[in-house]
N, C-alpha and C positions, 0 to 999 in steps of 0.2 A: 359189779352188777350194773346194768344197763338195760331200761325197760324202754324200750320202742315200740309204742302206738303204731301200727297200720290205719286204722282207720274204722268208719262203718260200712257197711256195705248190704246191698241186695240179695245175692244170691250164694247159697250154700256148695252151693255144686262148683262156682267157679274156685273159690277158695279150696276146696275139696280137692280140686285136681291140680289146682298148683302144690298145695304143701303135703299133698299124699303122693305126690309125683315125682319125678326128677324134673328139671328145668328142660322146658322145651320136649316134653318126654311122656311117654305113659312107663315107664320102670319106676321101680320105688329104691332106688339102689343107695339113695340119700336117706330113709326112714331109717332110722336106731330104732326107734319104738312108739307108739300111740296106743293112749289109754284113753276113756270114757271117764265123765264125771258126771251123775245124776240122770242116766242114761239105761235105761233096763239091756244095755248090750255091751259087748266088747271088743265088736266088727264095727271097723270105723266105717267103711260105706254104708251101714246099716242107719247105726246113727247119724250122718247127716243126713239120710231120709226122713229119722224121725225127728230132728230140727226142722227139717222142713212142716211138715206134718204139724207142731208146735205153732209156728208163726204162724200158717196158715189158720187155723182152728183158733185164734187168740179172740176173736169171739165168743164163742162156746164154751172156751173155758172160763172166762168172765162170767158169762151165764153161769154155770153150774158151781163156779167158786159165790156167785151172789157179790160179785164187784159191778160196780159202777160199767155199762157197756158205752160212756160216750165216749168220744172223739174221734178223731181218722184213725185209719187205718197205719202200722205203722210201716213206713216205706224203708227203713234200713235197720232190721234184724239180726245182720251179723256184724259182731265185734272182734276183732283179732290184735291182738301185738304179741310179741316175742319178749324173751327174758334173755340175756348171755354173759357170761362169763370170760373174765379175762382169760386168755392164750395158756397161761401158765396153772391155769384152778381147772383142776380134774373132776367134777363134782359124779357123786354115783348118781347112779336113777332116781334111788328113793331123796336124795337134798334137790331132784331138777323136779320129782314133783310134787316136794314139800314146797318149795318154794312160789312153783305156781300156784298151788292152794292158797300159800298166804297171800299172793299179790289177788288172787280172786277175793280174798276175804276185805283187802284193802279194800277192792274198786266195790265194795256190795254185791258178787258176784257170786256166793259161795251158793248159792241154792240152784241157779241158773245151770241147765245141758251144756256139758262143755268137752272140747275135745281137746288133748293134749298129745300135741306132736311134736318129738324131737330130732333135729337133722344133723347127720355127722358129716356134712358137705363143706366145713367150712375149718378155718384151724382154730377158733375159740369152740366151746360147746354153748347152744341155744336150744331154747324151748318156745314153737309156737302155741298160742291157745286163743281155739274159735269156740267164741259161745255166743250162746242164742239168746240176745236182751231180753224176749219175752218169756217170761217165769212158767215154767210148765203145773204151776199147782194155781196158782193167781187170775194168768194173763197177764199182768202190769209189765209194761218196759220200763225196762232200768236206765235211769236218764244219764249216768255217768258224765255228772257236772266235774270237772277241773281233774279229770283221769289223770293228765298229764302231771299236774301237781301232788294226787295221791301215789303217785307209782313212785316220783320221785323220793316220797317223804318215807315210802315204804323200804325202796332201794339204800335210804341214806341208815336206818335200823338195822334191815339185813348184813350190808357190809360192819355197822358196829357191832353186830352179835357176833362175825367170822371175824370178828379182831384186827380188820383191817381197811382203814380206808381209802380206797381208791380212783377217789373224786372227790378232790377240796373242793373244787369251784361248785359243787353241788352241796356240798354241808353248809356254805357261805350261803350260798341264794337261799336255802332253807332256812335259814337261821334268820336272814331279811323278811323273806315273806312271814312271819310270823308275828311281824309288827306293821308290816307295809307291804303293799305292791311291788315288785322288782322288775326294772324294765331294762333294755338296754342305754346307759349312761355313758357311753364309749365317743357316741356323739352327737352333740346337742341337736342337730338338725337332721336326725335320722333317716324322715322321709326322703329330704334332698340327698342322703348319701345311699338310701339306697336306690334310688331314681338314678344316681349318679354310676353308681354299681353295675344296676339292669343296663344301663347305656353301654358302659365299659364290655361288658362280659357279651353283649352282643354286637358290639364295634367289632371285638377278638372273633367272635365265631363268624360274620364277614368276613373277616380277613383272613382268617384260617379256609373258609370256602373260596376268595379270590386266588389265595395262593394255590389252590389245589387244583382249580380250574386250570390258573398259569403254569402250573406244572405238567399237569395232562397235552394242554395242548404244544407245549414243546418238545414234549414228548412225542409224542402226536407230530407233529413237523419233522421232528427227528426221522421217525418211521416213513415218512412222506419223503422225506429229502433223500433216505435210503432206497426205496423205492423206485424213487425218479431217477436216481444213478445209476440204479441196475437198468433202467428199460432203456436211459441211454443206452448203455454199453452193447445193450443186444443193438439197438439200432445201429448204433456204429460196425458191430461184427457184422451184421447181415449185410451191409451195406459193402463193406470188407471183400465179404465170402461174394457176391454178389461181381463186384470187380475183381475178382481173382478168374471169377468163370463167365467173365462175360467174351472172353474170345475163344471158349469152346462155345460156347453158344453161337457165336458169330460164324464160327467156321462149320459149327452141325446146318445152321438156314442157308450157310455157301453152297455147301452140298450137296442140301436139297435141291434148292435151286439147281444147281447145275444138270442133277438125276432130273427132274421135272423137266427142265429142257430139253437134255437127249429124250426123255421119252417122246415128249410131243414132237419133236425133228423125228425120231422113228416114226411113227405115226404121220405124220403128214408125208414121209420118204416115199412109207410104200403104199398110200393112197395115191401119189404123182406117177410110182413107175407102173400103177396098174391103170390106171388112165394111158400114162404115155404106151404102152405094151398093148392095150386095147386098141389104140388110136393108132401105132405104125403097123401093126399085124394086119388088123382090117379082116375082109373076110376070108382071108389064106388059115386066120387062128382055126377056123371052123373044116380045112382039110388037112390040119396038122395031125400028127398021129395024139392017137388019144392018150398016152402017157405023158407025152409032152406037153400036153394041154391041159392033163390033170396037174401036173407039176406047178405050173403057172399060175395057175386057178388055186390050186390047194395054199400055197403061199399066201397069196395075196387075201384070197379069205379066212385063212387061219390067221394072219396081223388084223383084219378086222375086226374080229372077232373075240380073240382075245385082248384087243387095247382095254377094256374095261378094267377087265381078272390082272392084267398088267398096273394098272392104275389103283385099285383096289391093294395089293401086292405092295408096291411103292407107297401110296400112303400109310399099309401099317409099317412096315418096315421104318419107318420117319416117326411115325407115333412111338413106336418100341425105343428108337434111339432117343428119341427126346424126354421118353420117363426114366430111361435109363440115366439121359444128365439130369434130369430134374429131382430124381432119388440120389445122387451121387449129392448135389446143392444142399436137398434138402437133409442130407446126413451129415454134411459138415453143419450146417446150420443147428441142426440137434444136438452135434458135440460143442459145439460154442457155447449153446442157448446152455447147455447145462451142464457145462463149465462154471459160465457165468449166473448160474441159479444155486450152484452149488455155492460160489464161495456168496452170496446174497441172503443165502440161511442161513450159512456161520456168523456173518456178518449182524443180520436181524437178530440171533440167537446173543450174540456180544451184546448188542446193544438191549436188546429186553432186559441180558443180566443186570448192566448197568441201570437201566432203567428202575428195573424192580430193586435193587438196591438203593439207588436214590429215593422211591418212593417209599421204602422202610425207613431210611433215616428221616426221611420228611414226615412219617406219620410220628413217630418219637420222637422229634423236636415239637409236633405237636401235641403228643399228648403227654409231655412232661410240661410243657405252658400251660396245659388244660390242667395238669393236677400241681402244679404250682399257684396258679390262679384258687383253684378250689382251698389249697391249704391258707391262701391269701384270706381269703372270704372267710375260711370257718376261725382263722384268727387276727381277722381285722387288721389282718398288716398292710393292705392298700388303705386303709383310711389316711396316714399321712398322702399319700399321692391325691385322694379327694381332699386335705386341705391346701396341696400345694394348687392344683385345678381352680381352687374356690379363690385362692389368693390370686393366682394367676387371672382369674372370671373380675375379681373384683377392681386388680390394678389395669386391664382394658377397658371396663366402663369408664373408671375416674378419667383413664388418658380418653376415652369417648366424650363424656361430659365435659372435660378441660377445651379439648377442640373445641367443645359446640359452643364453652364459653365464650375462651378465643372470637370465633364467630361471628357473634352475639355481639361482644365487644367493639367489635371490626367495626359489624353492622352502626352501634349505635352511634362509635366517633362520626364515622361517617353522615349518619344522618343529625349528630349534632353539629358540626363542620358546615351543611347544609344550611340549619337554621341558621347558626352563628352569621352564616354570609346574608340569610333573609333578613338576618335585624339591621346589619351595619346596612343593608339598601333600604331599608325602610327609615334607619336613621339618617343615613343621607338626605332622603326626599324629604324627612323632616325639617331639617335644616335648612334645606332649601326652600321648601314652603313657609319657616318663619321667617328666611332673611327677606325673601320677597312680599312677605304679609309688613313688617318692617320698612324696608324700603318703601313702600308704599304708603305707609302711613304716616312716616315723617311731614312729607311734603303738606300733606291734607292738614296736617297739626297744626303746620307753619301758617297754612293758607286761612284756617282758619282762628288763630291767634292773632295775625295781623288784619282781619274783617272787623274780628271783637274790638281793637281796637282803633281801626276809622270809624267804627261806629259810633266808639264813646265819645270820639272827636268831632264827630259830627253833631251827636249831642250837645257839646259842651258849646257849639258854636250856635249852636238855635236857642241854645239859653240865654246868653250873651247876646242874639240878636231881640229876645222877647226881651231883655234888661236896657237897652241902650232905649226907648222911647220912655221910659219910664226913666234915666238916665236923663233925657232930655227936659223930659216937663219938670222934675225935679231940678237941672241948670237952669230954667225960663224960672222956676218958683225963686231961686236961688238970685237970680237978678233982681229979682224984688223984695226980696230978704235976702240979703248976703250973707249975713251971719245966721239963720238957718238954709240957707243952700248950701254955704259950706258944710254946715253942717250934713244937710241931707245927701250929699256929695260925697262927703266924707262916710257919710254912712252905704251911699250907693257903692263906694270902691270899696268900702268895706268886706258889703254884699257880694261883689264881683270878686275880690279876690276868695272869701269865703266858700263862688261857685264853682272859682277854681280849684280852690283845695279841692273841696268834694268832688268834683271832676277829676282830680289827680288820684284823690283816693277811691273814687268808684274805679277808675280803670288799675290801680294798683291791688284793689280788690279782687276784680274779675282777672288780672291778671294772675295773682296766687291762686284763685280758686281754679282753673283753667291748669295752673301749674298741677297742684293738688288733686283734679282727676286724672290727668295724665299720668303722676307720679302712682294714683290708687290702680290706673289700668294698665300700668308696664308693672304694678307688683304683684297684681292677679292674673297677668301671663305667667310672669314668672313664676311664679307658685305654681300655676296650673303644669306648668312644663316643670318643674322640680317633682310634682306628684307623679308626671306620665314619667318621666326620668327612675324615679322611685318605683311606678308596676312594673318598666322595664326590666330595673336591677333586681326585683324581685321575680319577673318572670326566668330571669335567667339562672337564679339560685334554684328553681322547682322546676327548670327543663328538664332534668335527670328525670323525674318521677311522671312527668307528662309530656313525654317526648311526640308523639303521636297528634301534640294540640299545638305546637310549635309554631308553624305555617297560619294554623287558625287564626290563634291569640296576635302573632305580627299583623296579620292580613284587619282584622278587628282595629290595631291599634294605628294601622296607616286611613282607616276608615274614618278613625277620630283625630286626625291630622289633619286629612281632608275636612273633615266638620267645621274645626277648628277655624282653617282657612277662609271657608267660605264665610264663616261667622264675621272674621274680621274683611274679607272682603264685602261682604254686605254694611258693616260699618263705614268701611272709608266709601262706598260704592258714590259717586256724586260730587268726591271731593277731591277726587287723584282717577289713575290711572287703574284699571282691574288687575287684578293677580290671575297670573297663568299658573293652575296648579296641575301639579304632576300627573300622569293619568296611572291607573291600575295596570297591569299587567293583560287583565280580560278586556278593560274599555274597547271600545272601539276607536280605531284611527279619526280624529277628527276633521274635516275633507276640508 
């Protein structure tokens, strides 16, 4: 058993005349039989006027039932599907319309106008049944939620009460939905496969229309190529026939000619000898006897006079001969022409054979693709082809993405390659700028190490010159006291060596201390340059992730190079020579 849903629909009359009809047809030669169901008749044309009649009125009959008159109107009134039986199950009348009773009873349908038609057009037996949603005692339409589900559940009883089932896969999905939803599980990405389907099956029916196209029109060319060889061959015959009789022709216009010219020489002859005959006679013609003057006269005006009728004469007689070859040409020309027309229909008749033969085999290699695809679809056997597509879909992106890595890749050695060469010139000009801030600075160290100390020397000698008068009055005291001038002598060298030391040790002082900032301001270069050494080595570990600031961060750190520079050029600035530092890349030339 197998119940098929048709559908809803508008109009009673259309339904009416396809399933009370033959296909394409006003004969009923297909009806077995139709009955009425809750219908006061047993003329099925009758009753689908009073379905009509029903819907319409579904109004009024609400009114006088005392239901509920709101809502719209309802827009699709008739319900159809069929019932059929396997090939092999003979069923009588009375089990085709027990049956549609109970499948009406399934759907809520058993009160509802209903007609039952069955068709013997087919090699299973079927029953269609149109009924009218709106309830002829009520008005209410019958909302026939999940038909599809109840027909089946009903289908799956009926075949267990005939003892036989003959549709597993429908006792299964009955047997699912009565705890769950049953949907298709065949493949997980359904809509893609059937997206992928729609594409496929209309890719085929392109291709099925290009091939059809390309077969017509070689077809089509065929016929053209036969065509063209036949109007050759006439042009070649005629041309043939044409040169076969081209020296009757030649010798019919000799002919003429030649007759045209004796005439006109007749014609001018006896115009000359009736001049010359007038002109030697003179007026002796006028006492010749008159026979012999008619004689003369009659001649010459009888050629006069007939040159015309004579010319008139010769030209048809030239006409008659020249239709006569022109009918002889053109009757060879007619046995050629269809000769050659003859064997040009046998010919076109062979090749139409072949043609319509090839076009038979080409329609059935198309529609055994067409119902092999169909069989594909309603058993999911192209679904491996959409997985292999997907896999196929899948392994061209990754080789897509791989290139773009590739790429990507390419791109960034490259523009790491780039920086790499911007740091080692920036670290070059560093170098350069500290050896030259260095060089520079030595000298100035020196210069001014060896001032610190002429100075303290200078010192040490204005102390020694303020000590020596005081030196002297202490020798002058000392002559008057010897033994305290010794003494104070004694005391004064004391002093003096005393201002020695301290002299030795103030410039041995300033000396270390002098040492000691030097040594504190080459370890906080260094340091400073072990730090910028240090953002280097660290910028160069996080250039992967900041590739794009590369340029920046160098261009920044040759900035502070520069600073750098001039810092220690402004120090030594006064005491040595300036430092030439490097210029940027943008500076301008300096003139």
């Amino acid at each position: 058993m197998v119940p098929k849903v048709a559908g809803k629909g508008s109009s009673f009359k259309g339904a009416a005349l396809y399933y009370l009809h033959d296909k394409g047809a006003l004969s009923k030669d297909r009806i077995a039989f139709a009955i009425t169901e809750n219908l006061p008749t047993n003329d099925p044309e009758f009753a689908v006027a009073l379905m009509i009649r029903t819907a319409e009125n579904q109004q009024k009959i609400k009114q006088r039932a005392g239901t509920s008159a709101r809502g719209r109107k309802l827009q699709h009134p008739v319900y159809t599907y069929s019932l059929s039986w396997a090939p092999d199950e003979q069923p009588t009348r009375e089990q085709m319309l027990t049956a549609a009773r109970d499948s009406l009873a399934a759907l809520g349908l058993q009160g509802h106008e209903t007609l039952l038609i069955a068709h013997n057009d087919e090699p299973h037996p079927h029953i269609h049944i149109i009924v009218n949603r709106v309830h002829p005692e009520t008005g209410i339409a019958a909302k026939l939620d999940n038909d599809h589900l109840k027909l089946s559940t009903w289908a799956e009883a009926y075949e267990k009460a005939q003892g036989q089932i003959r549709c597993e896969q429908r006792v299964e999905n009955n047997k699912r939905r009565r705890n769950e939803y049953v949907k298709d599980q065949s493949n997980d990405n359904s809509a893609a496969f059937h997206d992928w389907r729609r594409d496929r099956v209309r890719e085929q029916f392109t291709r099925q229309q290009d091939d059809q196209k390309a077969l017509s029109a070689a077809h089509r060319a065929q016929r053209q190529a036969l065509f063209a060889a036949k109007e050759q061959r006439i042009r070649l015959a005629r041309n043939q026939i044409r040169a076969d009789h081209k020296h009757l022709w030649v010798a019919h216009f000799q002919t003429e000619k030649a007759q045209r010219t004796h005439y006109e020489f007749d014609r001018r002859q006896s115009a000359a000898q009736l001049r010359q005959f007038l002109k030697t006679s003179g007026k002796g013609f006028f006492h010749a006897e008159r026979q012999e003057r008619s004689g003369h006269l009659s001649q010459a005006f009888g050629d006069i006079v007939r040159a015309p009728e004579r010319k008139a004469a010769l030209d048809a007689a030239h006409r008659k001969n020249r239709t006569a070859l022109a009918a002889k040409v053109a009757r060879k020309q007619r046995d050629a022409f269809k000769t050659i027309n003859d064997q040009y229909r046998k010919d076109l008749d062979e090749l139409k054979d072949r043609q319509r033969t090839e076009q038979r085999d080409f329609s059935l290699r198309q529609s055994e693709r067409s119902q092999q695809a169909a069989r594909d679809i309603k058993t999911n056997a192209d679904l491996p082809l959409f997985r292999q597509a997907q896999s196929a879909k899948r392994y061209a992106d990754i080789a897509e993405n791989a290139r773009d890595i590739t790429a990507d890749r390419t791109r960034t050695a490259r523009t790491f390659a780039k920086s790499a060469r911007d740091r080692k010139r920036a670290g070059r000009e560093f170098e350069k700028t500290a050896g030259t801030a260095k060089a520079a600075q030595a000298p100035a160290t020196r210069q001014s190490l060896t001032a610190a100390r002429y100075e303290q020397i200078a010192e040490t000698k204005r102390e020694i010159t303020r000590a020596r008068p005081r030196a002297a009055k202490a020798f002058g005291d000392a002559a008057k006291d010897r033994p305290r001038a010794a003494h104070d002598f004694a005391k004064a060298a004391g002093s003096a060596n005393s201002t020695q030391a301290s002299a030795k040790e103030s410039r041995d002082t300033a000396t270390q201390r002098d040492s000691a900032t030097r040594r504190k301001r080459t370890a906080d270069r260094y340091q400073h340059i072990a730090e910028n050494k240090q953002d280097i080595t660290a910028e160069k570990e996080a250039s992967s992730s900041r590739r794009s600031t590369r340029q920046d961060r160098a261009l920044r750190l040759h900035d502070q190079f520069r600073e750098q520079a001039e810092e220690i050029t402004r120090d030594t600035r006064g005491r040595g020579r300036e430092l030439t530092l490097p210029r940027k890349p943008d500076d301008p030339k300096p003139r």
